[in-house]
N, C-alpha and C positions, 0 to 999 in steps of 0.2 A: 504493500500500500504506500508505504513513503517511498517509494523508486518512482512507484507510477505517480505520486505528485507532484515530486521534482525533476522527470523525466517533460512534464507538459512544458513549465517555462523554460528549460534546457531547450528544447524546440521552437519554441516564442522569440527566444535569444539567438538560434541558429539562423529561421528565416526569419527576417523584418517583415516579409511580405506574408499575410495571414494566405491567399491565395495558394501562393505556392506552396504553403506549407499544409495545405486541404490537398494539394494536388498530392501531395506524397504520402498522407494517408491513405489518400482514395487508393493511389499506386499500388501502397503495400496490402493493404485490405485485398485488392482486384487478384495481387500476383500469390499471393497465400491462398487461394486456395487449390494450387499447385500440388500441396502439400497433400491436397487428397486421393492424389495420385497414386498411390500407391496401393489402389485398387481391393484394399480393405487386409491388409498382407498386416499390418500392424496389428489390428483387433484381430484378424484370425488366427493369428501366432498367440497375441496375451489369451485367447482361450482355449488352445488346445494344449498350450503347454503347460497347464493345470494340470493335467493329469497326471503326465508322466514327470513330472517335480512333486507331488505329493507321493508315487511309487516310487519315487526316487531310480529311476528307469530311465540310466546316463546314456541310454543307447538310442533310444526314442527320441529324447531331448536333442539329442546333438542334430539328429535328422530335420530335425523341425525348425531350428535354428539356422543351421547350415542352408538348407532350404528356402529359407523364407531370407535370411539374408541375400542373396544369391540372388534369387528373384528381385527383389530391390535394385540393385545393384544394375541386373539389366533394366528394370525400366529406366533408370538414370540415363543408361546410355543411350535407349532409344530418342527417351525425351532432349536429350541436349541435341543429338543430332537434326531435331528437328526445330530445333528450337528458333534460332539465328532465324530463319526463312521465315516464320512464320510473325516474329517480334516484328520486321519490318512490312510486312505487307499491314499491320493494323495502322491504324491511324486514331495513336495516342492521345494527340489535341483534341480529336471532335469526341472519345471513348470517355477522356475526363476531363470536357467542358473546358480546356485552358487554351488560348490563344497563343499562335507562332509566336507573339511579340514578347511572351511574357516566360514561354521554356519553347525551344527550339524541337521539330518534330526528331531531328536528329540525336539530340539530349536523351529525351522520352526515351527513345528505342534503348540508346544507349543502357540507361537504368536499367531499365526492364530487363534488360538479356544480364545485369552482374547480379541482380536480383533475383531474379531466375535461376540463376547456376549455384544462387546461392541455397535457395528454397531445395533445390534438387540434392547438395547434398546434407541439406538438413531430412530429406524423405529416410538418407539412411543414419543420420546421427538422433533420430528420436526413434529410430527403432529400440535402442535401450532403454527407454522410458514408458513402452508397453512392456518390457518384460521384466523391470521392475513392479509395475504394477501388478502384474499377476505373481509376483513373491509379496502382495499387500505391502509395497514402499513406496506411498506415495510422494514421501517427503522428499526423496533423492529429486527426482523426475521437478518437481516445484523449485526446489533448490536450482538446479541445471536455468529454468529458465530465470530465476530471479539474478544468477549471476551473467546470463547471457544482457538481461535491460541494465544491470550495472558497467557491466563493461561499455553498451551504448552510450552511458550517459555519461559516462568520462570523458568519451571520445568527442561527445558535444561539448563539455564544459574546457574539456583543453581546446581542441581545432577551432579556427578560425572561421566559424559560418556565415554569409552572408545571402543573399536575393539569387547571387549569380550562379548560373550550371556550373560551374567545376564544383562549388558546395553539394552541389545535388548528386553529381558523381559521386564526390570521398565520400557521402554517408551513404550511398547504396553499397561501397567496398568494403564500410565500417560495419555496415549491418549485417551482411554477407558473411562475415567474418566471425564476428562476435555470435552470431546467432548459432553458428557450428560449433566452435573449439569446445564448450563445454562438454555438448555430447559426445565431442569424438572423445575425449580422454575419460569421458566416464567410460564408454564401453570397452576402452581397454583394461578400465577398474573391476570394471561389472565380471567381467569373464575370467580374470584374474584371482579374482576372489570368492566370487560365488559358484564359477562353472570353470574349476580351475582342470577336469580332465575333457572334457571340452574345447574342442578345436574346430574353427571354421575352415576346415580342408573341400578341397571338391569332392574329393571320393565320398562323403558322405553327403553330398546332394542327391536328393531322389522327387523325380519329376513330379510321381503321384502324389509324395506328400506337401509338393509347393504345389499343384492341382486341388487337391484338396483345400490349403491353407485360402488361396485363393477365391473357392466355391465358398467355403465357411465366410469368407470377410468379403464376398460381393454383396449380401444384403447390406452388411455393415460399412461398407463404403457409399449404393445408396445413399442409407443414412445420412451418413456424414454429410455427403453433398448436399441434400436437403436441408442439414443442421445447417452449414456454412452459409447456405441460400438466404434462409428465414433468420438467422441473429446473424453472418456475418458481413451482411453486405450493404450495412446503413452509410458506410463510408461512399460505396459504386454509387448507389442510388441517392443519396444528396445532393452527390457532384454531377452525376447525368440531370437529375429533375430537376434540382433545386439554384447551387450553387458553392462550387469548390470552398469559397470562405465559409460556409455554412456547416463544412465539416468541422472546424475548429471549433464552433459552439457545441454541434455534438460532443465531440472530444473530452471538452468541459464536466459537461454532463456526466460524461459514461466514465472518465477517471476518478468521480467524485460517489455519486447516485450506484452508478452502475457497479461499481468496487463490489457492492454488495451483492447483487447477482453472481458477480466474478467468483468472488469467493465460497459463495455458497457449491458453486457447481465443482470451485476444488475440491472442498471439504464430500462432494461426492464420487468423487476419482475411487475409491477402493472399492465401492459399494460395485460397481461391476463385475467384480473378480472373486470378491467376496462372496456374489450372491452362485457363480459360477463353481467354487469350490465347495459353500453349501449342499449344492448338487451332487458334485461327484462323494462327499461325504456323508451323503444319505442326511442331511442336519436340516429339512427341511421347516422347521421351525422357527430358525434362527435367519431366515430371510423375511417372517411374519416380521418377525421382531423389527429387523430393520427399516423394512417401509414402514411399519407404525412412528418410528420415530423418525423418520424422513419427511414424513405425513405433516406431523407436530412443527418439526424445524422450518418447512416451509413458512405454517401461519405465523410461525414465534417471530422468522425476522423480516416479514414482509413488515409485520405491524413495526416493531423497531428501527424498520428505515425510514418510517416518516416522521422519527425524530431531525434527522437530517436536513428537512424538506424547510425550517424555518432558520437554521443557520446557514442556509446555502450561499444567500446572499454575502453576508458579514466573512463564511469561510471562500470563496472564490474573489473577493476584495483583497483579503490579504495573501491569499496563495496566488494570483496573476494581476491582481490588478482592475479597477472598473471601467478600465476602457479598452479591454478588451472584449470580454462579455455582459451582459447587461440578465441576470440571472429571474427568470420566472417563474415563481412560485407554481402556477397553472403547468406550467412545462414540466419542476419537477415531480407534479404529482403523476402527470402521465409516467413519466418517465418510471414513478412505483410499480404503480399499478402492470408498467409492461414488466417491471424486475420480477414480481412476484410471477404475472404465466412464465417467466422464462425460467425461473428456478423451479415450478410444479414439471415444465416439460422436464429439464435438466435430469430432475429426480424420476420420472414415469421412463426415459429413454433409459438409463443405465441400468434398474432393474429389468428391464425388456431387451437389453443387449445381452444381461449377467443371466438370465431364463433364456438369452435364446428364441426369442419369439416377437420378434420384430414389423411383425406383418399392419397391426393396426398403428404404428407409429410412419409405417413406409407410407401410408394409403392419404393418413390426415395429415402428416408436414408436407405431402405433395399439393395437396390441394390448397396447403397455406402458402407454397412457394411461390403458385399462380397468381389468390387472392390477395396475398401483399404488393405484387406490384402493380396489378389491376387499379388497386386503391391508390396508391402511390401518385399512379397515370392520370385518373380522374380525377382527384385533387390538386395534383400540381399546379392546374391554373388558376387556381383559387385562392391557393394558400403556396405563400412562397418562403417557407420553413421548413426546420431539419424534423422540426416534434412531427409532420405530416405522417413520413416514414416510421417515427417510433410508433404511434397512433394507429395506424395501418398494421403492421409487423401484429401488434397486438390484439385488434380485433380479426385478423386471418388464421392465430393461432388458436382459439376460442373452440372449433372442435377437436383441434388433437387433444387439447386439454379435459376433454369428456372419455374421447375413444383412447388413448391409450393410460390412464388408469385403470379405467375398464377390462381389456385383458389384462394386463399385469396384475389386478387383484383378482382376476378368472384363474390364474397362472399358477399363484400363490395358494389357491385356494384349494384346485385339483392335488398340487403339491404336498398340500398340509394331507391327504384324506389318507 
């Protein structure tokens, strides 16, 4: 929470121009979800290798690992080769709203493709951060990322940032950067330590079981894409409907308001793995257990975040400033109100990923992905604000929030008999 408060003015202080500095949200927002690339090879590894880590069955393990790293690995290289050809034929300026005069189309692409190369080998430096979760360590995987936004915010607070594109290059190279080393040396820790007879050799690559790793984690990439659709793309759709500076008022918002949502869905990182080991340990009881108190946690800190709601004013004055954002009470209440459905889904999707049974969350975040931009579209010319999109976002999610509790407590319940 204090990186992410002092990481917003570090930014403010980088570019002068509020513009530009939407545009590179919107940027990094649009190129992250790259990340989901990896065709669901992460969640289908943290759940199979549940098994064979509770039998302690080092022969299983290594397959599955070797295998699914592997796979990784080649999509990197498909993806990069493709990559260069395709960054230049988009047309950056008009995708996020900014004018040739103000980042050059040549700049854009530029970013794009060290941003890119960087996401890509971040697809295999967070591969260690699903399979600590599935040894229940959520804390390692947290840690990696808080020291990946420290190290960015150094790099802001030392370099010299300014309006102009060479700025906007060194921090696509800085981000690139930083966003990787942590994972790469954890996983030379991770295997070191934990899966010390455990080797990523070829000979123990076997096709069926990256086939399989793959079929297990296509629902769960789905998913994901839908997930990233419906909560990650308030930065794209701003800056197409609204207006690039308009990102930074979000920004405001969601490093303050939002923190809370953030963190709640951390604090749900184990509950996937957990409710999956559940399983394979016949303890179906002790998944009751957990949605009930999932259940609870939701109402508890939905209601405790609109303590927030009347010091937002007095704490965004002293944390940036009041001429940069001008804070609306009416805004942050929306802004609750969408935290609270976004942590009811948060919690309904990981029990539904942790069971295995994903179907009524694939069916209603599809139809939200549609009906949030629909709303989006039709508003925009009405209302020329970032709250449209939050507003929207949260009235499209409205039935997943019905249909997927609803299995998940069918799920629970066949379980429990």
């Amino acid at each position: 929470m204090i990186v992410a408060l002092l990481v917003m003015p570090a930014y403010l202080a980088y570019f002068n121009s509020q513009e530009v500095l939407g545009v590179w949200f919107a940027m990094v927002a649009l190129l992250n979800w790259v990340l989901l690339f990896d065709f669901g090879i992460g969640g289908g590894l943290r759940n199979q290798i549940i098994e064979p880590i509770v039998e302690e069955d080092h022969k299983s393990l290594a397959k599955l690992l070797v295998s699914g790293y592997y796979s990784v690995i080649a999509i990197i290289v498909a993806l990069s080769l493709l990559a260069w050809p395709i960054v230049n034929v988009i047309n950056w300026n008009f995708l996020l709203n900014v004018d040739e005069a103000v980042i050059s189309a040549g700049t854009l692409s530029l970013v794009a493709y060290i941003l890119l190369l960087g996401i890509f080998l971040r697809l295999l430096s967070v591969m260690v951060s699903h399979i600590l979760y599935a040894l229940q360590d959520a804390v390692t995987p947290s840690a990696l990322i808080l020291l990946s936004n420290i190290l960015i915010l150094l790099y802001m607070l030392v370099a010299k940032g300014n309006n102009g594109e060479d700025g906007l290059v060194a921090l696509a190279v800085a981000t690139s950067f930083t966003n990787n080393l942590p994972g790469l040396v954890a996983t030379f820790v991770v295997f070191r330590r934990r899966f010390p007879s455990v080797r990523l050799l070829p000979r123990y690559f076997d096709l069926a079981i990256a086939c399989s790793i793959m079929g297990k984690g296509g629902q769960l990439f789905y998913l994901q894409l839908l997930l990233a659709f419906v909560f990650n793309s308030k930065e794209i759709l701003i800056s197409f409907f609204v207006d690039p500076a308009q990102v930074v008022d979000y920004q405001v918002y969601y490093k303050t308001l939002g923190i809370v949502g953030g963190l709640f869905a951390l604090a749900l990182t184990p509950i996937w793995s957990a409710a999956t080991k559940a399983i394979v340990e016949g303890r179906f009881s002790r998944i009751k257990k957990l949605y009930r108190a999932g259940v609870l946690a939701v109402f508890a800190v939905g209601i405790c975040q609109l303590v927030l709601v009347p010091i937002m004013p007095l704490f965004v004055s002293i944390w940036i400033g009041n001429d940069v954002v001008e804070v609306s009470p009416f805004y942050s209440l929306v802004f609750c109100v969408y935290n609270v459905l976004y942590m009811w889904i948060m919690l309904n999707y990981n029990f539904a990923c942790g069971l295995q049974e994903t179907s009524a969350a694939a069916a209603s975040l599809t139809l939200a992905s549609f009906l949030s931009v629909a709303l989006v579209w039709a508003g925009s010319g009405q209302f020329s604000t970032w709250v449209l999109v939050i507003a929207s976002t949260a009235i499209s999610v409205i039935p997943a929030c019905v249909a997927m509790p609803k299995q998940v407590i069918g799920d629970i319940r066949r379980l429990s008999r």
